[in-house]
LUMVEXRO-864648 format. One record per residue: x, y negated, z negated of N, C-alpha, C in turn; residue in three letters. Coordinates in steps of 0.2 Angstrom, whole numbers, padded with zeros to 4 digits, always signed. Layout:
XYZXYZXYZALA
...
***
This chain:
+0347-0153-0825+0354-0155-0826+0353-0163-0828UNK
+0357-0165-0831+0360-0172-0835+0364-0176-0830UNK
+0363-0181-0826+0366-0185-0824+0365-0191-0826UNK
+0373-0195-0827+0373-0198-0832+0375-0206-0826UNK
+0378-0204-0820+0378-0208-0813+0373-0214-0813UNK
+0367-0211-0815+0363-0217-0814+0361-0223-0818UNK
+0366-0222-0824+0367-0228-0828+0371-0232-0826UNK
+0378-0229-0822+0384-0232-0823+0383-0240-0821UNK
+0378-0243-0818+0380-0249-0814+0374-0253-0819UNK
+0370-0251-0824+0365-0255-0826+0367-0259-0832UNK
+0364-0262-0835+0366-0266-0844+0361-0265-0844UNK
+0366-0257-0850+0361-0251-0854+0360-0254-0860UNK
+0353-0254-0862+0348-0255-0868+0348-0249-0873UNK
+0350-0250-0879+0347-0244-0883+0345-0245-0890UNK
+0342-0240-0894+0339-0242-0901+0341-0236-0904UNK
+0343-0238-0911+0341-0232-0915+0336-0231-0918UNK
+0332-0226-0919+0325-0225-0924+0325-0222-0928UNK
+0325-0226-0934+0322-0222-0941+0327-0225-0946UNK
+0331-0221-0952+0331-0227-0956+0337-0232-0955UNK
+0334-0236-0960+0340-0241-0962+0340-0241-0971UNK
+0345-0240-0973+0345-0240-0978+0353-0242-0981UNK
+0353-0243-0990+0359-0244-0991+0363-0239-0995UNK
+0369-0237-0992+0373-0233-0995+0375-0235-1003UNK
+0374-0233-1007+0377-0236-1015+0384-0232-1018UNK
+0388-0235-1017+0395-0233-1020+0395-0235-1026UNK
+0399-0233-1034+0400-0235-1036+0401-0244-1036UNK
+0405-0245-1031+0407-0251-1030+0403-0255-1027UNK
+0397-0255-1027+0391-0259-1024+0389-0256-1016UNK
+0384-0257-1013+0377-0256-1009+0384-0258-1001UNK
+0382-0252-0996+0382-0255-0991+0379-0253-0985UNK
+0377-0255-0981+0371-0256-0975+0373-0251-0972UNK
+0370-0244-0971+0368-0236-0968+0364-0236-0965UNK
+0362-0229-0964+0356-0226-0960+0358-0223-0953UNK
+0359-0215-0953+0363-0212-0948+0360-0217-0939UNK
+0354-0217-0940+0352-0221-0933+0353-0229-0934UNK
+0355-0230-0938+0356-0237-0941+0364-0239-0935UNK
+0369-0236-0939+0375-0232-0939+0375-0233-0929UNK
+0371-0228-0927+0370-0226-0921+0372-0231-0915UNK
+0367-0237-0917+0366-0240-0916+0372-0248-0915UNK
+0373-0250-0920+0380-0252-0922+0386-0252-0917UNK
+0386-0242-0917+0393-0242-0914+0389-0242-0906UNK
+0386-0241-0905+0385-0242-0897+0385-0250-0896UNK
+0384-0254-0899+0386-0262-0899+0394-0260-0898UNK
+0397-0259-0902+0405-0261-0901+0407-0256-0895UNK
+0403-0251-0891+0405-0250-0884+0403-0253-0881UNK
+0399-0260-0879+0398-0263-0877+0391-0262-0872UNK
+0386-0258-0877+0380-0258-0873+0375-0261-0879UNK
+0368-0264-0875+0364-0268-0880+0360-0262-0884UNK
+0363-0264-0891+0358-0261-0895+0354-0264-0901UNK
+0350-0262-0905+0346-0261-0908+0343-0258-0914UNK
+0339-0261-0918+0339-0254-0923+0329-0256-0924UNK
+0328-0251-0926+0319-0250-0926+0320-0245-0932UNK
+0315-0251-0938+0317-0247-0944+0309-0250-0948UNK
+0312-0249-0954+0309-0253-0960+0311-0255-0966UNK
+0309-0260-0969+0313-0262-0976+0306-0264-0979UNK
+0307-0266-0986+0306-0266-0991+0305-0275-0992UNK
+0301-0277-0995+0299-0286-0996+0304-0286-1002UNK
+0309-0286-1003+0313-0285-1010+0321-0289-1007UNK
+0324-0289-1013+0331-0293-1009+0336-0287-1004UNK
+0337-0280-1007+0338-0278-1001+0338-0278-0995UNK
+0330-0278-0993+0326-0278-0987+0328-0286-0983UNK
+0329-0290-0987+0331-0297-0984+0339-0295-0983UNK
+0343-0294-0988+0351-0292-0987+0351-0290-0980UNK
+0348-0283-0979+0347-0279-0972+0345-0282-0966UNK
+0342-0288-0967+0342-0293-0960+0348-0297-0959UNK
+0350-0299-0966+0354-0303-0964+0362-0300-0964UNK
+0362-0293-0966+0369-0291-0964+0368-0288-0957UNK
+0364-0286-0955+0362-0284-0948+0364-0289-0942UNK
+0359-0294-0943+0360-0301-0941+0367-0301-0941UNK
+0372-0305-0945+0380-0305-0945+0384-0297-0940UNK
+0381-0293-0940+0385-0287-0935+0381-0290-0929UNK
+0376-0294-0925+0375-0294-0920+0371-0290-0918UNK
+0368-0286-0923+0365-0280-0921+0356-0283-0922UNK
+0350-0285-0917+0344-0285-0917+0342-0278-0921UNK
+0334-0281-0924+0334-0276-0929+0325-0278-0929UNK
+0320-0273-0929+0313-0273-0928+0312-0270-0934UNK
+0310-0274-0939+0309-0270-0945+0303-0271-0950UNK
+0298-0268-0948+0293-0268-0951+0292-0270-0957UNK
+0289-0273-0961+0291-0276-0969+0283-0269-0971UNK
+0288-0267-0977+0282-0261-0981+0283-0264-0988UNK
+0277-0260-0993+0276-0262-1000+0279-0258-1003UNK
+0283-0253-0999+0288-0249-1003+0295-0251-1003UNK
+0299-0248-1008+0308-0252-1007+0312-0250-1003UNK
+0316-0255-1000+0322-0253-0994+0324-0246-0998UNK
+0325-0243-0991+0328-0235-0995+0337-0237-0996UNK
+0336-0233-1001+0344-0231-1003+0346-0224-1007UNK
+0352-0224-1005+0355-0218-1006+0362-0217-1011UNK
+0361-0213-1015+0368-0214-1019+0374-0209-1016UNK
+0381-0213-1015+0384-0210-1013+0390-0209-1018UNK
+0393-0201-1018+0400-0200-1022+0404-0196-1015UNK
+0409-0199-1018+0414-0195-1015+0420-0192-1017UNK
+0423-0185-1012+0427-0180-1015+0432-0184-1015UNK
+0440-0181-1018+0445-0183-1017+0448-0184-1007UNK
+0443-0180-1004+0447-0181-0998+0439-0186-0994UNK
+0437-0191-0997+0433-0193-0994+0426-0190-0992UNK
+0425-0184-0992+0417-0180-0991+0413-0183-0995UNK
+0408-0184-0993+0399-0189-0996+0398-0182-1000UNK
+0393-0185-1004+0386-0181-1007+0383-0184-1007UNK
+0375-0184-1006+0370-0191-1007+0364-0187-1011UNK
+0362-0194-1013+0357-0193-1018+0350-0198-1016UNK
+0345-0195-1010+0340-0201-1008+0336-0203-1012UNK
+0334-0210-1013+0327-0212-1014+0319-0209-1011UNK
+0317-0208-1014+0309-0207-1011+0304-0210-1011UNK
+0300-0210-1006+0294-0213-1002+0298-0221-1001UNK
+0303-0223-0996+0306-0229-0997+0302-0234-0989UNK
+0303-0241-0989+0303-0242-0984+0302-0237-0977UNK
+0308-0232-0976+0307-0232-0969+0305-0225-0969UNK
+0302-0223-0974+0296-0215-0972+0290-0219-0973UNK
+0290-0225-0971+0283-0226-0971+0284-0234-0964UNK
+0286-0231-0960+0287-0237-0953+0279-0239-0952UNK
+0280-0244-0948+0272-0246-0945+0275-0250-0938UNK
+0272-0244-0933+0272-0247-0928+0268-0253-0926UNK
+0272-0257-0923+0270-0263-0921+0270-0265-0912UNK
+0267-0271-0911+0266-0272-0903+0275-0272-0899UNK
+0281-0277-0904+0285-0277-0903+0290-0271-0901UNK
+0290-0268-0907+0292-0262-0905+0290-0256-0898UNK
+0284-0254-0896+0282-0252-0893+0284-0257-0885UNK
+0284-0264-0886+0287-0264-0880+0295-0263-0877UNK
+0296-0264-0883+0307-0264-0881+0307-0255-0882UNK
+0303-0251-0884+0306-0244-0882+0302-0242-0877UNK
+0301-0246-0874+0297-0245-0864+0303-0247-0860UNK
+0307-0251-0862+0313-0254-0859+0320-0250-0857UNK
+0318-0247-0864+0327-0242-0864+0328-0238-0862UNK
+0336-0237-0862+0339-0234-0856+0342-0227-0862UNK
+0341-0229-0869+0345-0224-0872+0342-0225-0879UNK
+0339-0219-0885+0336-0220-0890+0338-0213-0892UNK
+0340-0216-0902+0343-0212-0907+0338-0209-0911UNK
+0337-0203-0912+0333-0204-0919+0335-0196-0924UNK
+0335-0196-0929+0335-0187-0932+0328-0187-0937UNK
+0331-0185-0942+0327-0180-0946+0326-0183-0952UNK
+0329-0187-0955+0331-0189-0964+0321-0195-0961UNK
+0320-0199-0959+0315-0204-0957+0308-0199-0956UNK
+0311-0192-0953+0304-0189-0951+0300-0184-0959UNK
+0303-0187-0966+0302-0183-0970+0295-0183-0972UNK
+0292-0190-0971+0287-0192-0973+0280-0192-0965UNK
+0276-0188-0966+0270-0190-0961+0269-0197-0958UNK
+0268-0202-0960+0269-0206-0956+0273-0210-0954UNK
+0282-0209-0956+0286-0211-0954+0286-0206-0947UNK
+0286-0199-0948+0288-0194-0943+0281-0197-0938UNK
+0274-0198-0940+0271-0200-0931+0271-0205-0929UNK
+0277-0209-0932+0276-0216-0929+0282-0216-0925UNK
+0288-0211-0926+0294-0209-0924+0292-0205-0915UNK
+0287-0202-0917+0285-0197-0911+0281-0199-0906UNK
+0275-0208-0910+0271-0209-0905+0277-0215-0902UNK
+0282-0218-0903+0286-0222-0901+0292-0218-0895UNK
+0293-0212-0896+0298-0209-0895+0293-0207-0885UNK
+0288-0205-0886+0283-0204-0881+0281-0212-0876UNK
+0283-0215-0879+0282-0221-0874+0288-0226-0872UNK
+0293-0219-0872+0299-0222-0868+0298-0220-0858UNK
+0300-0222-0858+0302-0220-0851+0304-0213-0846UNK
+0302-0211-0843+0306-0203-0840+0316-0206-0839UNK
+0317-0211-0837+0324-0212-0836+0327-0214-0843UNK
+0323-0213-0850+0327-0215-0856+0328-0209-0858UNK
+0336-0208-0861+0340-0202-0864+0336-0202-0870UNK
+0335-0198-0875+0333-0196-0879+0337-0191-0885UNK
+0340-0198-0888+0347-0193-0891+0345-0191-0900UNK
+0343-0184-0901+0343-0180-0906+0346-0179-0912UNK
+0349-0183-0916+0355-0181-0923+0352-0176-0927UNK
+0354-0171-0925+0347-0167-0930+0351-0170-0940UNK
+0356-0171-0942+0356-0175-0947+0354-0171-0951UNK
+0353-0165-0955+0349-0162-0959+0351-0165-0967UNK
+0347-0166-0971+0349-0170-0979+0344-0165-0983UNK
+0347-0163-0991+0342-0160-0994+0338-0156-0991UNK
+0330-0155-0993+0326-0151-0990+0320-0156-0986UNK
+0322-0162-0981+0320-0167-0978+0318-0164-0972UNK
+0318-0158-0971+0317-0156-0965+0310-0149-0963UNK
+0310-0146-0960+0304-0142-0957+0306-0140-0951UNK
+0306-0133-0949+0305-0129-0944+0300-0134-0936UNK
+0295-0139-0938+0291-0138-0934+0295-0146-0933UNK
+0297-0151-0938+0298-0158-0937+0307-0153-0932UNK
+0307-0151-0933+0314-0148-0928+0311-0147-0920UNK
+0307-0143-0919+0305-0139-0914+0303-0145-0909UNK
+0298-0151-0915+0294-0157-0912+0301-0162-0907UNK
+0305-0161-0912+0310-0167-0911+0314-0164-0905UNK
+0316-0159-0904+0319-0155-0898+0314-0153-0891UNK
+0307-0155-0893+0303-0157-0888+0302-0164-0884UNK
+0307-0168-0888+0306-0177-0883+0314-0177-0884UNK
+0318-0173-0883+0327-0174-0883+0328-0171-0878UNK
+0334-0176-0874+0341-0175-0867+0345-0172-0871UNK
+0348-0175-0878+0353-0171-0880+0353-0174-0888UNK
+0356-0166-0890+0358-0163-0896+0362-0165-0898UNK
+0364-0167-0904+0369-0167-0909+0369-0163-0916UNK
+0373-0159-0919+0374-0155-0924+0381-0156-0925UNK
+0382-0152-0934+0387-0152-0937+0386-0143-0937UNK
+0393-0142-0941+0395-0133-0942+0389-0132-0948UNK
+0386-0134-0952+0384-0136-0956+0376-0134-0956UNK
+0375-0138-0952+0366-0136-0948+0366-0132-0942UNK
+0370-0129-0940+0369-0125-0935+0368-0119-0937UNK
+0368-0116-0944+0367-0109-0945+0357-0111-0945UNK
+0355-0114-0947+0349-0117-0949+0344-0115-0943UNK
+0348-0119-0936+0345-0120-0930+0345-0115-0927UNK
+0351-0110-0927+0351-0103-0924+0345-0101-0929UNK
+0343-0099-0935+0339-0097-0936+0332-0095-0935UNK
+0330-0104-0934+0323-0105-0930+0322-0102-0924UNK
+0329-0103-0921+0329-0102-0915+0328-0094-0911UNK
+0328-0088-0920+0327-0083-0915+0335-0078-0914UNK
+0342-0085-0914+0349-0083-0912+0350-0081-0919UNK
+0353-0072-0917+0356-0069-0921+0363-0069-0924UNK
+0367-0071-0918+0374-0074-0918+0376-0080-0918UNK
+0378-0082-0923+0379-0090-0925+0385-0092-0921UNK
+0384-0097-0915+0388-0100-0913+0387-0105-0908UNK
+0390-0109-0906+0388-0115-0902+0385-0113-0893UNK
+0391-0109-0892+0390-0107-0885+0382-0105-0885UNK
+0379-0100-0890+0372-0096-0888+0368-0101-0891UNK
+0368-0109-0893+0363-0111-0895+0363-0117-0890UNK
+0369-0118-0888+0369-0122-0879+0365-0117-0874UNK
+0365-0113-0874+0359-0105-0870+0352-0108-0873UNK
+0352-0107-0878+0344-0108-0879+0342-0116-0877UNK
+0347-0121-0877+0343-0128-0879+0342-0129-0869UNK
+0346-0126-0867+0347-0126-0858+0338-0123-0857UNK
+0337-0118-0860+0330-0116-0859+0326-0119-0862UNK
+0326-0125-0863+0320-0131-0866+0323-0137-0862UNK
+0329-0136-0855+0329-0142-0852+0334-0145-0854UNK
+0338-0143-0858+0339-0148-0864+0349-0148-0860UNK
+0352-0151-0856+0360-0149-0856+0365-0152-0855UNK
+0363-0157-0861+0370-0161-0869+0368-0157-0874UNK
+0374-0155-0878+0373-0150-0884+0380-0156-0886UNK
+0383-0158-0892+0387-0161-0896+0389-0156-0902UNK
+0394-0154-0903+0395-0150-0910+0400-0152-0912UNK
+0400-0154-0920+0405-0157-0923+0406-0153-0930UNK
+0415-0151-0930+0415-0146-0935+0422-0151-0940UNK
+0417-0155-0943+0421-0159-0948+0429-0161-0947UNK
+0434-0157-0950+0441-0161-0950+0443-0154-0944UNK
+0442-0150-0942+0443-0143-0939+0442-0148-0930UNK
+0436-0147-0927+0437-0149-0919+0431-0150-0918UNK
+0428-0153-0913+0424-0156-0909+0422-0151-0904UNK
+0415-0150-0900+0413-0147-0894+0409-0152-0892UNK
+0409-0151-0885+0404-0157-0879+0401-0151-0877UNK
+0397-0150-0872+0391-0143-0868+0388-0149-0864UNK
+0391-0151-0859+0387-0155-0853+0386-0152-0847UNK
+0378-0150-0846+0378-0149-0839+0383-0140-0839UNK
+0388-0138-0833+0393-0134-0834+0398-0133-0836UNK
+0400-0140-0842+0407-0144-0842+0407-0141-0850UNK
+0411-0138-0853+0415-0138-0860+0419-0144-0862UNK
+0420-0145-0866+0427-0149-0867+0428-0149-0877UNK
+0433-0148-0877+0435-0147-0886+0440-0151-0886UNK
+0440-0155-0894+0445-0159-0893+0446-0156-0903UNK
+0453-0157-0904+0454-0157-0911+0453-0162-0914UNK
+0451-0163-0920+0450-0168-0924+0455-0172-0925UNK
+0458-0178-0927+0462-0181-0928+0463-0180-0935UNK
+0471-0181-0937+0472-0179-0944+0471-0188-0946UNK
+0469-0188-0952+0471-0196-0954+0469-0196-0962UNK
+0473-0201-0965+0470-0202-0972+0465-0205-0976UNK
+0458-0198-0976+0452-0200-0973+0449-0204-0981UNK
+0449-0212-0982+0446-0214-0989+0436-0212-0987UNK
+0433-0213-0983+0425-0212-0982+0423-0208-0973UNK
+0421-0204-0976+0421-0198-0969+0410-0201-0968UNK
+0406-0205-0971+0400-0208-0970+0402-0212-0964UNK
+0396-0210-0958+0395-0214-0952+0399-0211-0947UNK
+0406-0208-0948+0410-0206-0943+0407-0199-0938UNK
+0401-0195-0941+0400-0194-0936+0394-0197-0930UNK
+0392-0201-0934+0388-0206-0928+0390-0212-0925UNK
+0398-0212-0926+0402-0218-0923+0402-0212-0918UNK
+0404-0204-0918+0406-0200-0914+0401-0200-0907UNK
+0396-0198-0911+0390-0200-0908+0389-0205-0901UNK
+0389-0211-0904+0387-0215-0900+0393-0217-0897UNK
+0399-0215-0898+0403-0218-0893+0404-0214-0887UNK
+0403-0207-0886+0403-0202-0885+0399-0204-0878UNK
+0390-0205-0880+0386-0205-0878+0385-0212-0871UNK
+0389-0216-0876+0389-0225-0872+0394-0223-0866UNK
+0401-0219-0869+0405-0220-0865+0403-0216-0858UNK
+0398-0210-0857+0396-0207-0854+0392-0210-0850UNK
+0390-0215-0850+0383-0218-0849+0386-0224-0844UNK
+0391-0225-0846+0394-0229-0843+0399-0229-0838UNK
+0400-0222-0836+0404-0218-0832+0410-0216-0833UNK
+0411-0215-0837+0418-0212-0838+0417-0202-0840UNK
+0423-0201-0837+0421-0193-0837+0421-0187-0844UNK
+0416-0183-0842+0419-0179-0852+0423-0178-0853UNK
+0429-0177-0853+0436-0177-0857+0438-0183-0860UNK
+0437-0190-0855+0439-0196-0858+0434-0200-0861UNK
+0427-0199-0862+0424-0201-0868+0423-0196-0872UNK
+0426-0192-0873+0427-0186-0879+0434-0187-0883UNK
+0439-0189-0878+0444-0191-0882+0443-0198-0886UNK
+0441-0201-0883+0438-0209-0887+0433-0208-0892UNK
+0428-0203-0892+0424-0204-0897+0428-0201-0904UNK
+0433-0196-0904+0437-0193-0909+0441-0198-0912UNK
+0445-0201-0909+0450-0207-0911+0445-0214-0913UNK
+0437-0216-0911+0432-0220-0916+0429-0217-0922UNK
+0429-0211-0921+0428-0207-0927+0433-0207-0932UNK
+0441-0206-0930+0445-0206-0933+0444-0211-0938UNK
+0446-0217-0934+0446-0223-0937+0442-0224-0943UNK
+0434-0223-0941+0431-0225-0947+0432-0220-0954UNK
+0433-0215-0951+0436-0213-0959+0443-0214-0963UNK
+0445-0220-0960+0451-0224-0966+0447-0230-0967UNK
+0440-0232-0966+0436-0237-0967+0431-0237-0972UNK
+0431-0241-0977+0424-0240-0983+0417-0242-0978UNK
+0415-0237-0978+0407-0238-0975+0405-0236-0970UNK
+0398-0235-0968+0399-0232-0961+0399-0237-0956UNK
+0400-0244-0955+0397-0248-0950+0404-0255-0951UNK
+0411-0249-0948+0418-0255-0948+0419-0259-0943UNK
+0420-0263-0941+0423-0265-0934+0429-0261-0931UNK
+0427-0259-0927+0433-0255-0921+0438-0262-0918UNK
+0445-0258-0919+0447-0264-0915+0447-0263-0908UNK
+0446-0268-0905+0444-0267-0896+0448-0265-0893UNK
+0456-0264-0897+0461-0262-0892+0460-0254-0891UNK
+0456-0252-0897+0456-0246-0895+0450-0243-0888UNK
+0448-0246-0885+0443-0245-0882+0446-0248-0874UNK
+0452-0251-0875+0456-0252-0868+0457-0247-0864UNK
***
């Protein structure tokens, strides 16, 4: 079982791991990366976060520190001879992404350092998915990093599926060092599959993750509703209606507000209800990484 009691009293630590990259709109470049994202919005619920990444020695890769830096946000970023990654992004009339990644970029090719390896000995809570584990040494430097957390550090899972960036085994791996899961309606036909599960649905794939220890389950069904699976607890909430300009990032604002607010002692209904309404938000917001206003969070 998941008891979340034991953070309430601490000044909780956390990192996201894997990329950082930039989202390109039409209208120029903005600072992404679903753990990136993660990361960020756990700062504006007021727990210390981080990002653990890599860039590119090119002006990007400088941009990415120093708009990092300006959000408050610390950032361990390996410098590689490859280019910050980016991503090209379009979007539908109702705001839905479509992305177009870069390959072999900065951050599928991370290089663990002493730095890093010390501050993820520290934490009390660590993001990572799928998109950073495309390349072999991004993906062992994701797994020997992830191994030298702590037994008391959360281990939270975006599975994140992009293009065909992913593998049955980088799944299995990744649900072998994870407290909890997070999916969309999207990738969960995917997961049942591996899984064995003949009947696609949330309830029998919170069964299966419970038989790997595993019991935080997240499921997020775009503009339609949310599901929580903690421990014995259910909890749905509906999606908020809004007039969504960029739906990029809102589900890892969900995420991590979700997760923070959890950690921090409030009960599953009421950081369920809060993670939907910062979710909201940023999708009236260009980009994934907008300031929340704090009133929301009273």
């Amino acid at each position: 079982m998941l008891d979340f009691s034991v953070y309430k009293s601490k000044r909780i630590k956390c990192a996201g791991l894997g990329e950082v990259l930039f989202d390109v709109y039409p209208t120029g470049p903005k600072i992404g990366g679903a753990t990136a994202n993660f990361a960020f919005h756990c700062r504006q619920n007021g727990i210390d976060a981080a990002v653990i990444s890599s860039v590119g020695n090119d002006a990007l890769g400088f941009l990415s520190r120093d708009l990092l830096a300006k959000k408050f946000l610390p950032a361990l970023l390996s410098v590689s001879d490859r280019p910050t990654g980016t991503v090209n992004v379009t979007l539908s009339d109702k705001g839905i992404p479509s992305y177009t990644f870069a390959s072999d970029t900065a951050y599928d090719n991370i290089n663990v350092n002493d730095e890093m390896c010390a501050m993820v000995s520290t934490l009390d809570m660590i993001c990572f998915g799928t998109l950073a584990q495309r390349n072999l040494k991004s993906h062992k430097a994701i797994m020997r990093l992830l191994d030298m957390t702590s037994k008391e550090c959360l281990r939270v899972f975006d599975v994140n599926l992009r293009g065909d960036f992913y593998t049955k085994e980088i799944i299995e791996e990744s649900l072998h060092r994870s407290e909890i899961v997070k999916c969309n309606d999207d990738e969960l036909p995917y997961l049942c599959d591996i899984a064995g599960i003949k009947e696609v649905n949330p309830d029998n794939y919170f069964e299966y993750l419970k038989s790997k220890d595993i019991f935080c389950f997240i499921y997020t069904e775009g503009a339609k509703q949310s599901t929580v699976y903690l421990n014995d607890q259910k909890s749905v909430q509906n999606t908020l209606k809004v007039e969504a300009v960029d739906t990029v990032g809102a589900g890892d604002s969900f995420t991590a507000t979700l997760v923070s607010q959890l950690m921090k002692g409030k009960d599953l209904k009421t950081a369920h209800v809060l993670a939907v309404k910062v979710a909201a938000f940023v999708c009236t917001e260009k980009g994934a990484m907008p300031e929340i206003p704090y009133s929301m969070f009273d």
